[in-house]
C-alpha positions as CSV (number, residue, x, y, z in Angstrom):
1,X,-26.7,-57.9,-43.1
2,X,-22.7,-58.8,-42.9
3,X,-22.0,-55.2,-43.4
4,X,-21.8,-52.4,-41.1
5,X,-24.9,-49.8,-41.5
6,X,-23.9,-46.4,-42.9
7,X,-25.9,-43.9,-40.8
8,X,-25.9,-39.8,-42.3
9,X,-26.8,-37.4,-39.4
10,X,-27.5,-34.3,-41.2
11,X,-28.0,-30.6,-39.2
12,X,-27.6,-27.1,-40.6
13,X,-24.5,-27.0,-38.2
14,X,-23.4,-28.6,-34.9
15,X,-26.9,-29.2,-32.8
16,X,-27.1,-32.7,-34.3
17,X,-23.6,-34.0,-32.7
18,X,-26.9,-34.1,-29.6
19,X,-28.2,-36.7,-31.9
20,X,-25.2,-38.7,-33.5
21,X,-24.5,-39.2,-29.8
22,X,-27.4,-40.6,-28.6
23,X,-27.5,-42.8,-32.1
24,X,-23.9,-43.9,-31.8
25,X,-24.7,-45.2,-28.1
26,X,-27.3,-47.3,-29.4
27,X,-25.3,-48.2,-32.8
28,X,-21.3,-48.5,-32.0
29,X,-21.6,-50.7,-35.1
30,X,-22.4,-48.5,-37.4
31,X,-20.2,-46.1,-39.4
32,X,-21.4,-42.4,-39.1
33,X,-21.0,-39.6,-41.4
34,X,-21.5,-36.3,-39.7
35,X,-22.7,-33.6,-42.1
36,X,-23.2,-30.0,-40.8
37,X,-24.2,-27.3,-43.5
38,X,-22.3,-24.6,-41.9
39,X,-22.7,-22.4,-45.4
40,X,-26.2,-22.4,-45.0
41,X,-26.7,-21.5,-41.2
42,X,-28.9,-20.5,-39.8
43,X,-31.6,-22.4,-41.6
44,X,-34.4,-20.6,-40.0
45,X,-32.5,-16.9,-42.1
46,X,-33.6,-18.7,-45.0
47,X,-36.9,-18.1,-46.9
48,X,-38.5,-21.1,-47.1
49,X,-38.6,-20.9,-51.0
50,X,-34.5,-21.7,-50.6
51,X,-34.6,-23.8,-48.2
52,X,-36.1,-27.2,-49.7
53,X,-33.7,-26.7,-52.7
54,X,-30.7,-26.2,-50.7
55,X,-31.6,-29.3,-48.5
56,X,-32.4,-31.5,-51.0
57,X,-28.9,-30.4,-53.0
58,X,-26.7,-30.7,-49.9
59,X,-28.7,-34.2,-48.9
60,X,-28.3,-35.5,-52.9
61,X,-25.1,-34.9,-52.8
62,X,-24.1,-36.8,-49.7
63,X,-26.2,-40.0,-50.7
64,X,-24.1,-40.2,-54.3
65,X,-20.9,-39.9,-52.2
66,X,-21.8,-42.0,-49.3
67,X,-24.7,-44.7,-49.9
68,X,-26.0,-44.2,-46.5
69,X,-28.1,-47.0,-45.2
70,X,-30.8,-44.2,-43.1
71,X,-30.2,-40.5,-42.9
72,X,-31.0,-38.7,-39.8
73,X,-32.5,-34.9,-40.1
74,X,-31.1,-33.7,-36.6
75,X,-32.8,-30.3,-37.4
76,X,-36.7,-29.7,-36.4
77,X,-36.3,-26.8,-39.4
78,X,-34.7,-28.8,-42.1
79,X,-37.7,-31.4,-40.6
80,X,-40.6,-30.1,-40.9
81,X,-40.5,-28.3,-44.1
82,X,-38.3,-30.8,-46.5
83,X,-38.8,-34.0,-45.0
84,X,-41.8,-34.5,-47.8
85,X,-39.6,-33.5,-50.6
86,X,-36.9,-36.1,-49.6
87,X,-39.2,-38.7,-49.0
88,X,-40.3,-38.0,-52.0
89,X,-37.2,-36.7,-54.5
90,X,-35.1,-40.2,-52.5
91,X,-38.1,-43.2,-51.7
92,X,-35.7,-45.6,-51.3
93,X,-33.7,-44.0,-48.0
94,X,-35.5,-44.5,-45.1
95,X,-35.3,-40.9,-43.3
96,X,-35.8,-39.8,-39.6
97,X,-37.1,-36.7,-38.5
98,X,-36.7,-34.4,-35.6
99,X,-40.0,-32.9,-34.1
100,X,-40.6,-30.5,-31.3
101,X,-40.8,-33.3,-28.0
102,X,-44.2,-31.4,-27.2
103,X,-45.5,-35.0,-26.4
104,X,-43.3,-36.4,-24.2
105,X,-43.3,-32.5,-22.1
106,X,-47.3,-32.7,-21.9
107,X,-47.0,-36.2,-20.7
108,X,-44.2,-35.8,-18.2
109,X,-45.6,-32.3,-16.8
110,X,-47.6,-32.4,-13.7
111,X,-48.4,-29.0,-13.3
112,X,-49.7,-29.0,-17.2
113,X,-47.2,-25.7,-17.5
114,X,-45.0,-26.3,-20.1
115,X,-43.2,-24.3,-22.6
116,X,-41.3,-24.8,-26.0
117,X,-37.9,-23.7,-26.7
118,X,-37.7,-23.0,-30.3
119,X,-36.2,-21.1,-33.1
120,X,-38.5,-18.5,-34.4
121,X,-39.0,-20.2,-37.3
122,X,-40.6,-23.8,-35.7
123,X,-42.3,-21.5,-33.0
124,X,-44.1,-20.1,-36.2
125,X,-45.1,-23.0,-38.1
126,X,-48.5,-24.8,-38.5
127,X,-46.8,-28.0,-37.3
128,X,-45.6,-26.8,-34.0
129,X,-49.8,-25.4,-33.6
130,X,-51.0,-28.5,-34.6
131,X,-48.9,-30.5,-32.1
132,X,-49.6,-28.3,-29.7
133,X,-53.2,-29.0,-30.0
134,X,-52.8,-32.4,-30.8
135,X,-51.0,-33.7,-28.1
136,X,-50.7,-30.6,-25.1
137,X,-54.6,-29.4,-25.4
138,X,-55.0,-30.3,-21.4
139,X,-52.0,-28.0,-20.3
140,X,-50.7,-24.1,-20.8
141,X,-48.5,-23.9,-23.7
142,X,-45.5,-21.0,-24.1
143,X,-43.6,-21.3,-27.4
144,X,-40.2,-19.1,-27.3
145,X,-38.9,-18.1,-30.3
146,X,-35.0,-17.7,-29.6
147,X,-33.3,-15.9,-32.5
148,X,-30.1,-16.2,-30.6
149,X,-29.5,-19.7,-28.9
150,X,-28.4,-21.8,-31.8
151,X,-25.3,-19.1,-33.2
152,X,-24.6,-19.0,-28.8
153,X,-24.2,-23.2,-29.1
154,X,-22.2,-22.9,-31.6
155,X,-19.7,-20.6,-30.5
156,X,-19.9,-22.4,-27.3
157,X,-18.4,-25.6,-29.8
158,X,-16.0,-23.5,-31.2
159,X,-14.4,-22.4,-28.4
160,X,-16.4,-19.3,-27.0
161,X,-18.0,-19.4,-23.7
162,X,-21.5,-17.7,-23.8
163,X,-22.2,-15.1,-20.9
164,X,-24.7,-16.0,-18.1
165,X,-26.6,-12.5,-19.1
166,X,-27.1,-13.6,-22.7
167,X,-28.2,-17.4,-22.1
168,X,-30.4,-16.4,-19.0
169,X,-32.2,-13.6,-21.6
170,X,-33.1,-16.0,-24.0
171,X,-34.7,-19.2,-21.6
172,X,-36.2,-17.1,-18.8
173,X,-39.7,-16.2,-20.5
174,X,-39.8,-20.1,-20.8
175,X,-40.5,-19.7,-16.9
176,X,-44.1,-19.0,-16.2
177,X,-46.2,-19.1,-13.3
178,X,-49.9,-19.3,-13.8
179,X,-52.6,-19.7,-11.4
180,X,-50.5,-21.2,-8.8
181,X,-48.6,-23.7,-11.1
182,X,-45.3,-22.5,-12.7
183,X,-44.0,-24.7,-15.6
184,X,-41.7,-27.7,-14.9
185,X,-41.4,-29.3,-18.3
186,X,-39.6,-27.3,-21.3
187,X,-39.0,-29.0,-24.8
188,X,-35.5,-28.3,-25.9
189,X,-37.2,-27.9,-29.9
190,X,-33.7,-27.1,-31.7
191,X,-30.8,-29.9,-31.7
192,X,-28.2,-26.7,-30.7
193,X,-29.9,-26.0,-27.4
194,X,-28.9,-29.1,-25.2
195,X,-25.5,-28.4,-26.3
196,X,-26.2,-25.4,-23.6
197,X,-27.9,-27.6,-20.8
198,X,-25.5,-27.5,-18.5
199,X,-26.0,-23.4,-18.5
200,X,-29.5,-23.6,-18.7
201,X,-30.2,-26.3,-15.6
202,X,-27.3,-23.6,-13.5
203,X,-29.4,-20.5,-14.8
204,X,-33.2,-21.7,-14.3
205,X,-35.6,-19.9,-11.7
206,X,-36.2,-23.4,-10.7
207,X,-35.2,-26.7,-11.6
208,X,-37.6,-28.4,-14.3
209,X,-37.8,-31.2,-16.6
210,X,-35.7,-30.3,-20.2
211,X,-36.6,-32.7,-23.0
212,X,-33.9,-33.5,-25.2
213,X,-35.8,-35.0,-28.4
214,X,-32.2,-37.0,-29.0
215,X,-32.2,-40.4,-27.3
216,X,-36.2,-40.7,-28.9
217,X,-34.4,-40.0,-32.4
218,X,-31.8,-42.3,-31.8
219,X,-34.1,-45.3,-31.0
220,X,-36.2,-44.4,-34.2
221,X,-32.7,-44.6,-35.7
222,X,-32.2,-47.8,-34.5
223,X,-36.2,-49.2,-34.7
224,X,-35.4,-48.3,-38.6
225,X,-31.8,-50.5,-39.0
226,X,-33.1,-53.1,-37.6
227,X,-36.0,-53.4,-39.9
228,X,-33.9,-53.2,-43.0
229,X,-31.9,-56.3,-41.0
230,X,-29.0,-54.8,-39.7
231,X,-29.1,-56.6,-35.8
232,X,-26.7,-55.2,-33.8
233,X,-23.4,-56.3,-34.0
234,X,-21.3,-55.8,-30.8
235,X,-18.3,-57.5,-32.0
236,X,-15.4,-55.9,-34.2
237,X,-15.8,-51.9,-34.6
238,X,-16.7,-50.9,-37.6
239,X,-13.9,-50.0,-39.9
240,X,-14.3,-46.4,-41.1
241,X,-14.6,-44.1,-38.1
242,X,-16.7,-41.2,-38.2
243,X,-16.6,-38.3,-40.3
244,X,-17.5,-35.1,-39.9
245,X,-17.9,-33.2,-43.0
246,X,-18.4,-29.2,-43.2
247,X,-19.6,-27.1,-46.0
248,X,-18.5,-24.7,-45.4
249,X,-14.6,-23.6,-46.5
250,X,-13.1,-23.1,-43.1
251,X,-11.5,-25.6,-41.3
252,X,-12.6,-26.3,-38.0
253,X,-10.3,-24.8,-35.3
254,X,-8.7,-26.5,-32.6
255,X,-11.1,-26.1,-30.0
256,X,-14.0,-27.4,-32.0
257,X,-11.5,-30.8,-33.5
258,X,-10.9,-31.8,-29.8
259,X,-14.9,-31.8,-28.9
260,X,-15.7,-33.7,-31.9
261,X,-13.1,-36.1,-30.4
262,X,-15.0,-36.1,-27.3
263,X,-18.1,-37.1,-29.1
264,X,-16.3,-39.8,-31.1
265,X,-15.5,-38.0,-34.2
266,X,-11.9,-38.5,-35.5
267,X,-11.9,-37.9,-38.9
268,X,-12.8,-34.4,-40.2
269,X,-13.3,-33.0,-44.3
270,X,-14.2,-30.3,-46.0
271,X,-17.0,-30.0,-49.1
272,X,-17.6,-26.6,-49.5
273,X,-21.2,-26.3,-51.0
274,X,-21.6,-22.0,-51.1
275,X,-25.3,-21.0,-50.5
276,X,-26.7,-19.6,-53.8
277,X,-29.7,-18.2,-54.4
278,X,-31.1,-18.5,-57.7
């Protein structure tokens, strides 16, 4: 291809900037449209009867206004439950998922004491079960369901700084100790929580191995743009800098505009898509 690749990270809000980083390390090639569906966050408050249709609106809508080249689901929710039905509703876009890493913490953990640091929602789900006993059967498996993390990240990206108290709460029944072993690999199963890492590594009982599923995501990413023949191209930048476009109808505040700059986001825009339920 001459052309840069267009890449779409999608997330229900800010946990997949974890992602477009990763992918933009690998890809500086490529032009990236950020899209974070702040007006339907929390995806896991959603029945699932609303959530495919509002995915697959939001998503439709972003493919007729930007022809990206591969879309990115930086959401494990927004994952495992729609995924099929974008495959399906869009067969020509190539799309990559985001799973719970419950592989790579099985295969990293010497103790075979791991735990899962979820949402509620993916802690709940056949998928994360079947994973579980797919790929973890030969080690002790704790899946935390933290209704409280994700809105903490991303407060912490607005501006906010989350208390000790409340981030220790949610990740210390992640720390188990069982028959002499004590976990020392955790997978970080929502896109929000390594926004938090540098908290969670101060606030551990003990140090252990977190597994951020991004830099895997981001070489899928690339695995997938080179396939379709875009080779990477470390020569000129590409000429439309990142986007990040919200949802939502409130701009983002100072605070949050200078750490998308950090991440390599310049350009920011509003499409306000309100959450209706039919």
């Amino acid at each position: 291809m001459s052309r840069a690749p267009r890449i779409l990270v999608f997330d229900s809000g800010l946990g997949g900037l974890t992602v477009f980083v990763e992918v933009a390390r690998l890809r500086p090639d490529a032009e990236f449209v950020y899209a974070a569906d702040e007006a339907g966050f929390p995806y896991g408050a959603l029945p699932e009867s609303a959530l495919a249709p509002r995915v697959l609106s939001v998503i439709g809508r972003l493919i007729e206004t930007y022809a990206p080249d591969v879309a990115v689901i930086a959401c494990n929710t927004a994952s495992t439950l729609v995924l099929p039905h974008l495959r399906s509703a869009f067969p020509t876009l190539p799309f990559v998922g985001t799973v719970p890493a419950i592989k790579p913490a099985a295969y990293q953990s010497r103790s075979k004491v791991i735990s899962v640091l979820a949402t509620p929602g993916t802690v709940a789900r056949d998928y994360t079960h079947d994973l579980v006993r797919t790929y973890a059967a030969d080690c002790s498996v704790t899946l935390i369901g933290s209704s409280a993390l994700a809105s903490l990240a991303e407060a912490f990206m607005q501006g906010e700084a989350p208390s000790d108290k409340a981030i220790l709460r949610e990740i210390a029944p992640a720390f188990i100790e069982d028959g002499g072993q004590r976990t020392d690999s955790i997978a970080l199963a929502c896109t929000h929580y390594p926004l938090l890492i540098e908290q969670f590594e101060r606030l551990a009982p003990w140090p252990v191995t977190w597994i951020d599923p991004a830099p895997a995501i981001a070489r899928r990413t690339d695995h997938v743009l080179e396939d379709l023949g875009f080779r990477l191209d470390t020569g000129e930048p590409p000429a439309n800098p990142a986007l990040a476009l919200f949802t939502g109808a409130t701009e983002p505040g100072p605070k949050l505009r200078e750490a998308l700059r950090r991440r390599g986001i310049d350009r920011i825009a509003l499409e306000p898509m309100p959450l209706v339920f039919a």
